[in-house]
Backbone as a ProteinNet text record, in pm:
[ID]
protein_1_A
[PRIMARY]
XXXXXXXXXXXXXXXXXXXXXXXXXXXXXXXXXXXXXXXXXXXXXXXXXXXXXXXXXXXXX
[TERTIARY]
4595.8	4737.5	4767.3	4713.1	4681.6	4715.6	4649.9	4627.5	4749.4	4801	4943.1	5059.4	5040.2	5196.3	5166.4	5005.5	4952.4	5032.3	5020.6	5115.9	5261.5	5330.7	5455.7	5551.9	5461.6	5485.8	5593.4	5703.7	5741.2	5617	5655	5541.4	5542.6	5662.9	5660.4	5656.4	5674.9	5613	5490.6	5410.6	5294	5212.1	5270.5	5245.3	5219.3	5333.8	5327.6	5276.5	5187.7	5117.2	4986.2	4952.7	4815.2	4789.2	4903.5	4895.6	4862.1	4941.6	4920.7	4753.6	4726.8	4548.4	4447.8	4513.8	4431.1	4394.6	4511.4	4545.5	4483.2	4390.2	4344.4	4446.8	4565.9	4651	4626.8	4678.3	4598.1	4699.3	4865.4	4961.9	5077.3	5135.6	5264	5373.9	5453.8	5633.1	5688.4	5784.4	5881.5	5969.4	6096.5	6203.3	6222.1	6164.5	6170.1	6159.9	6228.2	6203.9	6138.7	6140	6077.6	5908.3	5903.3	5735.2	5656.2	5763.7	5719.7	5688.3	5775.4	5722.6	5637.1	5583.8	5525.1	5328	5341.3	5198.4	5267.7	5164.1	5097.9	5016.9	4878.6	4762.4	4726.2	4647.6	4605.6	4492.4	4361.3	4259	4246	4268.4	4246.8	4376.1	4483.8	4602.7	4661.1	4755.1	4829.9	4987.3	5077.7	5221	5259.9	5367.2	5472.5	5598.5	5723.9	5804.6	5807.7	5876.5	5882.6	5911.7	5960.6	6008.8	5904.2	5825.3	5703.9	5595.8	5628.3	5485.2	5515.3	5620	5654.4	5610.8	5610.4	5621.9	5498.6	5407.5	5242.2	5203.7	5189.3	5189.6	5228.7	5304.2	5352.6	5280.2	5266.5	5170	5035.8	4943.9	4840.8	4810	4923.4	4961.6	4905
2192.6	2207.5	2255.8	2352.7	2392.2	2267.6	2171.9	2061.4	1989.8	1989.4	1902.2	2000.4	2116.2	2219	2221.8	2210.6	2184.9	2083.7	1986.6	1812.1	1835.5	1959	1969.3	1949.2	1940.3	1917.6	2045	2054.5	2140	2215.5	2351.9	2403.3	2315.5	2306.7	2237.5	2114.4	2054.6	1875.4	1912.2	1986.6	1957.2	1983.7	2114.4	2120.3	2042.1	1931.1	1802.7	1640.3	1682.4	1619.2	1697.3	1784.4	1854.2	1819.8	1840.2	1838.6	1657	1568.2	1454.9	1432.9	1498.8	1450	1494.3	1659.6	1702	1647.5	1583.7	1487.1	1349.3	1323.1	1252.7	1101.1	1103.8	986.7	869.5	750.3	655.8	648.9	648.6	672.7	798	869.1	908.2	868	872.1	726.5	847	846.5	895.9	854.2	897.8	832.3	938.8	1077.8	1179.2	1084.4	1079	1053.2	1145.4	1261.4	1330.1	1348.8	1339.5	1308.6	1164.7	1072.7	940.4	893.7	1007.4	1030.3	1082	1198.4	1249.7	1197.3	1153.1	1112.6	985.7	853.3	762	768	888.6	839.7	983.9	1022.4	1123.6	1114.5	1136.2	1112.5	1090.1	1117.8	1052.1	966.7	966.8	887.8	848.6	753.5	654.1	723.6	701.5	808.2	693.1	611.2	565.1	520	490.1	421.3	323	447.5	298.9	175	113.8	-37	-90.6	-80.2	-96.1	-90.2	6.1	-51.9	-127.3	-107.2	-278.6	-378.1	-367	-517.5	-521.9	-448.7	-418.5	-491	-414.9	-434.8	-551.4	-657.1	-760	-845.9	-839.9	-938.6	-942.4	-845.3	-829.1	-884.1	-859.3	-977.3	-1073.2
4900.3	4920.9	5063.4	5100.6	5279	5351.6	5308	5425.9	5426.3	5307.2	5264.2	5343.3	5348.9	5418.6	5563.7	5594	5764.4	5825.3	5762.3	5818.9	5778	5733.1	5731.5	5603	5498.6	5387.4	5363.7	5244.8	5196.3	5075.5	5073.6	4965	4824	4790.1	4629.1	4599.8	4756.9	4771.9	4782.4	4830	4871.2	4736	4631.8	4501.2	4422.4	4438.3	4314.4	4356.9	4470.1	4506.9	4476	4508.3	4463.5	4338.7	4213.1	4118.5	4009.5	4079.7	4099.2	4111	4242.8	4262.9	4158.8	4106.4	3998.1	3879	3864.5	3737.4	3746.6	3894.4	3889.5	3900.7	3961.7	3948.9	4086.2	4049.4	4175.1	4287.9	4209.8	4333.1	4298.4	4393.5	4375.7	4406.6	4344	4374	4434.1	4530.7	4589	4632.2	4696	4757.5	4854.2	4866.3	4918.2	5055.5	5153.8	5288.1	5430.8	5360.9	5430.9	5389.6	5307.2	5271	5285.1	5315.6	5313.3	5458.4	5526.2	5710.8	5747.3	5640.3	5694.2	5653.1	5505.9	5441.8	5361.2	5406.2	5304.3	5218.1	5275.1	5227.6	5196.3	5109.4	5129.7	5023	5079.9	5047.2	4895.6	4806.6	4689	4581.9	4681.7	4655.1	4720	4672.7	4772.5	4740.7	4825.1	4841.2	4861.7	4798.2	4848.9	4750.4	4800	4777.4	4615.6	4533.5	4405.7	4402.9	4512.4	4545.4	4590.1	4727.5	4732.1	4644.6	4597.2	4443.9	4357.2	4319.2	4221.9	4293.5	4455.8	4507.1	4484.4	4549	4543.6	4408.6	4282.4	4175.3	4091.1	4167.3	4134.2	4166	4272.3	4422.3	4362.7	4281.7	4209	4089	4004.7	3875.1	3909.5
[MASK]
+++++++++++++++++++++++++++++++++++++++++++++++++++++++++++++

């Protein structure tokens, strides 16, 4: 979680992203625009945009 508030994260974004990874999840959806500037990637998940993953997710179908 350190590393997530280092890059500017808010504490309780950076929380439910920690928590997300704990849980072992493959992406987190957001619309938060300030987290979507700041992280894509973060080592064991992918951060982005619920519109973009439908598209993603579609394109794979």
């Amino acid at each position: 979680m350190n590393e997530l508030t280092a890059i500017g994260l808010k504490s309780l974004d950076a929380l439910h992203i920690a928590c997300a990874v704990s849980l072992q999840c493959q992406h987190f959806l957001t619309v938060d625009k300030g987290i979507l500037k700041r992280i894509t990637e973060y080592s064991e998940i992918k951060i982005m945009n619920p519109v973009n993953f439908i598209i993603e997710w579609e394109a794979a179908q």
